[in-house]
C-alpha positions as a Markdown table, in Angstrom:
| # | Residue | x | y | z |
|---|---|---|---|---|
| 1 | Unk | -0.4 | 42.3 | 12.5 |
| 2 | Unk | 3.2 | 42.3 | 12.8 |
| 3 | Unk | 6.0 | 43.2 | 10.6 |
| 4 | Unk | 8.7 | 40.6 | 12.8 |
| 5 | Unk | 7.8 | 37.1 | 12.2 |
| 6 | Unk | 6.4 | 35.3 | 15.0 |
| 7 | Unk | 7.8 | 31.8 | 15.7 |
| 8 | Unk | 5.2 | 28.8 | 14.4 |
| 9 | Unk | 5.9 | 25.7 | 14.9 |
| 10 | Unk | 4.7 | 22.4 | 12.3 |
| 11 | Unk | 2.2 | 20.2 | 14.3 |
| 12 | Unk | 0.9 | 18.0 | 11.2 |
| 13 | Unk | 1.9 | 17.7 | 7.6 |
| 14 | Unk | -0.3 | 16.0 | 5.2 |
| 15 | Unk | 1.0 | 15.3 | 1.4 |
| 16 | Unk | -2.3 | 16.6 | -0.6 |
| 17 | Unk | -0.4 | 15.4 | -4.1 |
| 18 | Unk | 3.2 | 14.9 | -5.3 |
| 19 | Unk | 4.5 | 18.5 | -5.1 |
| 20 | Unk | 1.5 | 19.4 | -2.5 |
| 21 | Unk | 1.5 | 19.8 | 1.5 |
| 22 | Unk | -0.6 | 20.9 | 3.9 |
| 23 | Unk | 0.9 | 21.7 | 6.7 |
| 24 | Unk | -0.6 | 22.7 | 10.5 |
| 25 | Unk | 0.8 | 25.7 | 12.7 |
| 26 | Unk | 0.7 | 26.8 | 16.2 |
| 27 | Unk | 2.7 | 29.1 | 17.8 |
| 28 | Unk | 6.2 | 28.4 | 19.4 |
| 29 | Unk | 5.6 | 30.6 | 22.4 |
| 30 | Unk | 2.5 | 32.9 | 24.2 |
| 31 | Unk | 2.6 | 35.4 | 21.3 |
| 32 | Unk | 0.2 | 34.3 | 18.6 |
| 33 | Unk | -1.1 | 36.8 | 15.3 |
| 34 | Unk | -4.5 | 38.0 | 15.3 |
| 35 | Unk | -7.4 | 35.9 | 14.1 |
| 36 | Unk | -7.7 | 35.4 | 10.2 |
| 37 | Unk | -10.6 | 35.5 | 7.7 |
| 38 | Unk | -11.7 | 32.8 | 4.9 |
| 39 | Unk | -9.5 | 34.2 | 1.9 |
| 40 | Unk | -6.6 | 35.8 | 3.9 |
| 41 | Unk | -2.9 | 35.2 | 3.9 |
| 42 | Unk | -0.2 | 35.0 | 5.9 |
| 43 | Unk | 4.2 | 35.8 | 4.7 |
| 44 | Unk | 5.3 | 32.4 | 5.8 |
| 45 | Unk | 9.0 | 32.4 | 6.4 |
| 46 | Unk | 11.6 | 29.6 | 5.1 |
| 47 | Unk | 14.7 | 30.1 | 7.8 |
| 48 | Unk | 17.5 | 30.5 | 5.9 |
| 49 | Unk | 15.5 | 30.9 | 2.5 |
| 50 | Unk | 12.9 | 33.5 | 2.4 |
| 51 | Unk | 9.5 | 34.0 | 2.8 |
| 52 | Unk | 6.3 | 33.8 | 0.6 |
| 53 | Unk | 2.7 | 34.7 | 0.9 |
| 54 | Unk | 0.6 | 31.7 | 0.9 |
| 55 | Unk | -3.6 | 32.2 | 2.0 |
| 56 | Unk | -5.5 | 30.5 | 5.0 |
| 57 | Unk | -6.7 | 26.7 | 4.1 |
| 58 | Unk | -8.1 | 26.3 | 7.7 |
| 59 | Unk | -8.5 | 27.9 | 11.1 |
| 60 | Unk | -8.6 | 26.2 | 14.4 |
| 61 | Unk | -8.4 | 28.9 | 17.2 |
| 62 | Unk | -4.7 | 29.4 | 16.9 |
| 63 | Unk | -3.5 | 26.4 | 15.0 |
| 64 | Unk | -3.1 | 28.0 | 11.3 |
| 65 | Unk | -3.5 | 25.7 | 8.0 |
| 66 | Unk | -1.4 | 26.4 | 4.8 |
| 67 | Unk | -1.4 | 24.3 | 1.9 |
| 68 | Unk | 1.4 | 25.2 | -0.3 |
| 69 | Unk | 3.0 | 23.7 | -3.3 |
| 70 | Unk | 6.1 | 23.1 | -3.9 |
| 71 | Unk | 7.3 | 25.5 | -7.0 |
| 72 | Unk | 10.0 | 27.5 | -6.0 |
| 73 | Unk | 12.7 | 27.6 | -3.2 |
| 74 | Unk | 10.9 | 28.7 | -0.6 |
| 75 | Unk | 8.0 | 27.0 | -1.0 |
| 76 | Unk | 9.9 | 23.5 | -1.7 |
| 77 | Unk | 12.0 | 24.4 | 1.5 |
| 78 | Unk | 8.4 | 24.5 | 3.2 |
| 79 | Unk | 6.6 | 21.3 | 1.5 |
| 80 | Unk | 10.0 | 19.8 | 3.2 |
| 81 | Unk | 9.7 | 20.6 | 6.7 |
| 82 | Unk | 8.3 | 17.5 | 9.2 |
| 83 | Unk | 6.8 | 18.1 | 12.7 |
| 84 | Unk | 8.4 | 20.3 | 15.4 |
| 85 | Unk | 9.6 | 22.0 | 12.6 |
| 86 | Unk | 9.6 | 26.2 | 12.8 |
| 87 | Unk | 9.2 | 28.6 | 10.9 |
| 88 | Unk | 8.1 | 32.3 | 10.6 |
| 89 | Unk | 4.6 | 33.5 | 10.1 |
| 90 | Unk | 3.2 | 37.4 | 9.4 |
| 91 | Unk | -0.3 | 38.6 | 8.9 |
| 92 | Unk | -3.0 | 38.8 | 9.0 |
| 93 | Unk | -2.9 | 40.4 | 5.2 |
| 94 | Unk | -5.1 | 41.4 | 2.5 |
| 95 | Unk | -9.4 | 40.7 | 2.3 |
| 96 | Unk | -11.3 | 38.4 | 2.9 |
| 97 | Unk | -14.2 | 36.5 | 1.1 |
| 98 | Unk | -17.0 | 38.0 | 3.2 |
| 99 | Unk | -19.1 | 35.5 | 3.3 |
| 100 | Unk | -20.8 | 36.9 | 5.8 |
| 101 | Unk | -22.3 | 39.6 | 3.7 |
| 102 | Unk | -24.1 | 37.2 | 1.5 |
| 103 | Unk | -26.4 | 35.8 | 4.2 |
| 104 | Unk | -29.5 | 34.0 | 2.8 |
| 105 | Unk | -28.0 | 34.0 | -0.6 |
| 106 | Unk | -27.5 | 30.8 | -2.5 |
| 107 | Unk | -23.4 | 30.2 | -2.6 |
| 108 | Unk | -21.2 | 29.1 | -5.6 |
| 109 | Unk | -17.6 | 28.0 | -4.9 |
| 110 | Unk | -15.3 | 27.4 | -7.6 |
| 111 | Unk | -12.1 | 26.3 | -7.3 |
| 112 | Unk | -9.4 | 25.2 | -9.9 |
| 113 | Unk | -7.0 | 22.8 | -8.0 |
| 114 | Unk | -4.8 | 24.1 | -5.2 |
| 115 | Unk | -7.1 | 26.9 | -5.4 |
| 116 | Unk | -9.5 | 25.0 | -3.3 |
| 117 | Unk | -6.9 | 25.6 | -0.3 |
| 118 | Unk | -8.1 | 29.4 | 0.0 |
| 119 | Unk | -11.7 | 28.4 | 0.0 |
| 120 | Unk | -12.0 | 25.4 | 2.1 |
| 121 | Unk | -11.8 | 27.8 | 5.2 |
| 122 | Unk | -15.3 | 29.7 | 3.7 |
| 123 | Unk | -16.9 | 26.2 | 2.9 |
| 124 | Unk | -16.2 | 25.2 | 6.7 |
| 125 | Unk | -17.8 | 28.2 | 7.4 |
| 126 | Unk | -21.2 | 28.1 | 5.3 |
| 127 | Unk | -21.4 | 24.4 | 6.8 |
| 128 | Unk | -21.3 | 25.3 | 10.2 |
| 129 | Unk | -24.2 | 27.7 | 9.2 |
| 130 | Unk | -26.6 | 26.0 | 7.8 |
| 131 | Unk | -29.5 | 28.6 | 8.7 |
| 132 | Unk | -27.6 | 31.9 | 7.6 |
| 133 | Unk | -27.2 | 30.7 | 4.0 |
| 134 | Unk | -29.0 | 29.4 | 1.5 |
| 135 | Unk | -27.9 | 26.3 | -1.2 |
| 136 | Unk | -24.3 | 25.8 | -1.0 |
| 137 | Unk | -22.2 | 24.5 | -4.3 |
| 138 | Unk | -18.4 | 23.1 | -4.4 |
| 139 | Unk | -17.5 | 22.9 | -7.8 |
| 140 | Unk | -14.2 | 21.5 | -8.1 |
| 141 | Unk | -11.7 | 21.1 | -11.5 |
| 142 | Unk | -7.8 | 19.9 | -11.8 |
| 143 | Unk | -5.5 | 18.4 | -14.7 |
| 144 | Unk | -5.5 | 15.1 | -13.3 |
| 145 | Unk | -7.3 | 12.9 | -10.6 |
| 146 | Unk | -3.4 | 13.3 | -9.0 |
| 147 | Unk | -4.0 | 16.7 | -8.7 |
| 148 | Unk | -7.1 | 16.8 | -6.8 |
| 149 | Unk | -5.9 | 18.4 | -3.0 |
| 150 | Unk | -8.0 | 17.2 | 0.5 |
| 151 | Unk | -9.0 | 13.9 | -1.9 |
| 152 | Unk | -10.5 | 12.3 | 1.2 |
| 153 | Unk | -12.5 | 15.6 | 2.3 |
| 154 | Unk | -13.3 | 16.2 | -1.0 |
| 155 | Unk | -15.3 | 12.1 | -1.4 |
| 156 | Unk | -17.2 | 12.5 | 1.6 |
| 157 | Unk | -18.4 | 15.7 | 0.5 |
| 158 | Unk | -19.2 | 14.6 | -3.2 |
| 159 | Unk | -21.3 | 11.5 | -1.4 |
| 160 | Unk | -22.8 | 13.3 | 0.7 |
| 161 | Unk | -26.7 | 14.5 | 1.1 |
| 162 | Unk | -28.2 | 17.8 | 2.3 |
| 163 | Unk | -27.8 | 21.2 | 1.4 |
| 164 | Unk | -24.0 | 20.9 | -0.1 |
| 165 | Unk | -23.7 | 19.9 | -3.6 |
| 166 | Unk | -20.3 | 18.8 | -4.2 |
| 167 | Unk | -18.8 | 18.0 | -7.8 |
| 168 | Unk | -15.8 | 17.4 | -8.9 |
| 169 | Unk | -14.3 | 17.2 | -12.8 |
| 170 | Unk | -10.7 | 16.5 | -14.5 |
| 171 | Unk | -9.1 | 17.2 | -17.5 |
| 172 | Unk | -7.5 | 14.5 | -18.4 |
| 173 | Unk | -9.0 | 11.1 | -16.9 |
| 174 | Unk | -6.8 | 8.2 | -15.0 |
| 175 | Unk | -7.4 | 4.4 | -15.5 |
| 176 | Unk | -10.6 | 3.7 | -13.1 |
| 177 | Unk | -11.5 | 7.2 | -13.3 |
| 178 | Unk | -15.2 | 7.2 | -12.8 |
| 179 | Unk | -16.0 | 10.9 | -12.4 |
| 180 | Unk | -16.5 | 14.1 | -14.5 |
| 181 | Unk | -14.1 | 15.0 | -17.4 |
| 182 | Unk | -14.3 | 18.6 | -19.0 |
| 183 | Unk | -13.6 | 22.1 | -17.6 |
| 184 | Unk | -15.0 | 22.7 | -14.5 |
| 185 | Unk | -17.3 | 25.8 | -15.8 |
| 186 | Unk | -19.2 | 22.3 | -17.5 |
| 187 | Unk | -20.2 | 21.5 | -13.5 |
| 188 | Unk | -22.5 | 24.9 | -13.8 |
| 189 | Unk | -25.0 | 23.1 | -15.3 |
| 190 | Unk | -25.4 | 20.9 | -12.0 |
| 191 | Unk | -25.2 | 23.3 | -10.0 |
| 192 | Unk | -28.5 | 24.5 | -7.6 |
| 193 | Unk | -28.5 | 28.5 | -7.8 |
| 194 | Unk | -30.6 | 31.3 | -8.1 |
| 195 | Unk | -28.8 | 34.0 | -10.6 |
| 196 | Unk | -30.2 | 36.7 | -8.7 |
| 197 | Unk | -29.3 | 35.4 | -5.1 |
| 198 | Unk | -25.9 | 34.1 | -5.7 |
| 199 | Unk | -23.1 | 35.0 | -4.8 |
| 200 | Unk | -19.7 | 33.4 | -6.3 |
| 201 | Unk | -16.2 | 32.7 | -4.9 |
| 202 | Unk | -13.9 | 31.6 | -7.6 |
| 203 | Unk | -10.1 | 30.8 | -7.0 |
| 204 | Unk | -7.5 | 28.7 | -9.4 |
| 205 | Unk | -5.6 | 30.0 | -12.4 |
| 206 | Unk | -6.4 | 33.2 | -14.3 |
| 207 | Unk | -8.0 | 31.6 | -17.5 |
| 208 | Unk | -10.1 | 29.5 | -15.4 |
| 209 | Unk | -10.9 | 32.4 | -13.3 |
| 210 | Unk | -11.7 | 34.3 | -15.8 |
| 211 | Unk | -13.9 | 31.3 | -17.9 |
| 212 | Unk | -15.8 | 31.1 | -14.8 |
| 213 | Unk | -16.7 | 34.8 | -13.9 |
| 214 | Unk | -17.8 | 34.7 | -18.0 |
| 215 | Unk | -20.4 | 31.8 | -17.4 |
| 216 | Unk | -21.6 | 32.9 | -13.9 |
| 217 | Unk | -22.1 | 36.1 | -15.7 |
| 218 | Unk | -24.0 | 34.7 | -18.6 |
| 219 | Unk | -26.6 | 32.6 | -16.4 |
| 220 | Unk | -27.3 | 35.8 | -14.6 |
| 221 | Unk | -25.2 | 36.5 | -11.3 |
| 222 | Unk | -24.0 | 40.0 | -11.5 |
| 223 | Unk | -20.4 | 41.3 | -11.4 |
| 224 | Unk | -20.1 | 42.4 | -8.0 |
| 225 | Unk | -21.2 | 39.1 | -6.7 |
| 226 | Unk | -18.4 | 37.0 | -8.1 |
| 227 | Unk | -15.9 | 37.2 | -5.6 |
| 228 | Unk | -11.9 | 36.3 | -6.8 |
| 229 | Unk | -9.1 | 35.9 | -5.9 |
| 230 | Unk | -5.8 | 37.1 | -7.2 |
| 231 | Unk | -3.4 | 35.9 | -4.8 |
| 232 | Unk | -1.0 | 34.5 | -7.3 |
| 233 | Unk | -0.3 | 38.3 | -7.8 |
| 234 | Unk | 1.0 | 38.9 | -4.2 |
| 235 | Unk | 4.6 | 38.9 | -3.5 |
| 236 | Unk | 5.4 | 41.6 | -0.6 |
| 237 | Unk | 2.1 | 41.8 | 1.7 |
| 238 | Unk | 3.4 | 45.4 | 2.6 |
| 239 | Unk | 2.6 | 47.1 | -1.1 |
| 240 | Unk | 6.6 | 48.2 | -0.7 |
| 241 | Unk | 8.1 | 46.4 | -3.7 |
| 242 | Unk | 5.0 | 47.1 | -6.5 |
| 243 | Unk | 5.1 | 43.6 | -8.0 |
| 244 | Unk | 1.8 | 42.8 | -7.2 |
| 245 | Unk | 0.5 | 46.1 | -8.7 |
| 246 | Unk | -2.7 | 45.8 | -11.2 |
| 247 | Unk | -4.0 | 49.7 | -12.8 |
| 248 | Unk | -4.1 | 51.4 | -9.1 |
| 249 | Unk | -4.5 | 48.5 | -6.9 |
| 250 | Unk | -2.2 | 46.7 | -4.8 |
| 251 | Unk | -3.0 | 42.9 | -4.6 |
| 252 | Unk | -1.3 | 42.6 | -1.0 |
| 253 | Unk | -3.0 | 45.5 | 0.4 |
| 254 | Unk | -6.4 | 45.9 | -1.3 |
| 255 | Unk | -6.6 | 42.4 | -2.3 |
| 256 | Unk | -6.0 | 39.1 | -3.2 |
| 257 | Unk | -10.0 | 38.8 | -2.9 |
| 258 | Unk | -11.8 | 41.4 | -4.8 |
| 259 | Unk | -15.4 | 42.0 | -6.7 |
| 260 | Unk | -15.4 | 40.3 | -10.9 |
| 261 | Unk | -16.6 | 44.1 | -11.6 |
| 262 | Unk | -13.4 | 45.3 | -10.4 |
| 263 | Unk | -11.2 | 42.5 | -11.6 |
| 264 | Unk | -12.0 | 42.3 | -15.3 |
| 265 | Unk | -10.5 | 45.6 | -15.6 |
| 266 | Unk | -7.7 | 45.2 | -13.7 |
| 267 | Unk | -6.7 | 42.0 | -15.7 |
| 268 | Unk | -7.6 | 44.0 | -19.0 |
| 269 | Unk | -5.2 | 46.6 | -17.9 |
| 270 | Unk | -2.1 | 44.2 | -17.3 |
| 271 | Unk | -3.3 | 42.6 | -21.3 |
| 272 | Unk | -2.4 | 46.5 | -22.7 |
């Protein structure tokens, strides 16, 4: 990890929606960061703008993914750049999902629109290991079909067979819309679990996040088993400028991704 940025330069871009781009990284020169986790984040540096903390939506070797929308001037700056573009990348920062310590468990991904982006990486990575975990569910809600990031990725893993259930829901339908309509904690009910050998990974806005983690709670999978993540709390990375500060934690430094037993208090605290 460094505190200078290293020079990254865009390879691909991919428009996910209308404010919404994924964009591929590889380093400029020999110097590349250290490998990244599933739920991880990296200070992504605008020249001449700023930088902003934005999580890990894939890993290839050294190529870095970050989907980021555009909502601000740095991050508009970044849904703007075209190949050959550079920019600045830090990091690795904050945890990880872990998904490693919930081998032979049953998984439960839930994801609230671009909150999919920091757990794409850990569905990759329950894929590639079909023997190590148990069923695997991707339950996946946004405002509008629009909304929906990784569109293609996301059909061909709704259609297809094996151990991945895939579902996907909306809350407000489109003409030819053919799909689910409701919250996506109504997608539960599909969903192939075992309460007591689950373990949950939810990401997307806090009253979704905090829906979810109710529901998963009420059919039985316990508290420290719901995994979250708070990254729309980071700002820094460093724990320097105390924005991202919850009770006694430090989102950038002992988060974004943290236990549902730990969470709920930290959320109740901000409420006071």
């Amino acid at each position: 990890m460094t505190d200078v940025p290293l020079p990254y330069r865009v390879t691909r871009v991919h428009r996910e929606t209308a404010d919404t781009v994924t964009l591929a990284l590889a380093p400029a020169g020999a110097a590349a960061l250290a490998p990244f986790s599933p739920g991880q984040f990296a200070m992504v540096y605008a020249f001449g703008v700023g930088e902003i903390p934005v999580s890990v939506s894939g890993i290839d070797h050294r190529e870095l993914v970050h989907t980021v929308r555009s909502v601000g001037a740095v991050s508009a700056a970044l849904c703007a750049l075209g190949p050959g573009a550079a920019v600045g990348l830090r990091g690795p920062f904050g945890t990880g999902w872990e998904v490693d310590k919930a081998a032979a468990q049953d998984l439960v991904v839930i994801a609230g629109g671009i909150g999919l982006a920091p757990l794409r990486p850990l569905v990759r990575a329950a894929l590639a290991a079909p023997q190590t975990y148990g069923r695997l569910n991707l339950l996946v809600g946004a405002r509008t079909p629009d909304d929906l990031p990784y569109a293609p990725q996301l059909r061909a893993w709704t259609t297809a067979h094996g151990r991945l259930h895939c579902a996907v829901t909306v809350d407000r339908p489109a003409n030819g819309w053919r799909g689910h309509v409701g919250v996506v904690t109504t997608l539960l009910n599909s969903a192939r679990f075992e309460p007591g050998n689950t373990t949950a990974y939810v990401c997307g806005p806090e009253v979704m996040i905090r829906a979810t983690a109710r529901d998963l709670l009420q059919r039985g999978v316990v508290a420290h088993r719901i995994r979250v993540s708070l990254e729309r709390n980071m700002h820094c990375a460093t724990g320097h400028c105390g924005h991202c500060q919850l009770g006694g934690v430090l989102m950038c430094r002992d988060g974004p991704v943290i236990g549902w037993d730990r969470a709920q208090s930290l959320l109740s605290v901000r409420e006071l």
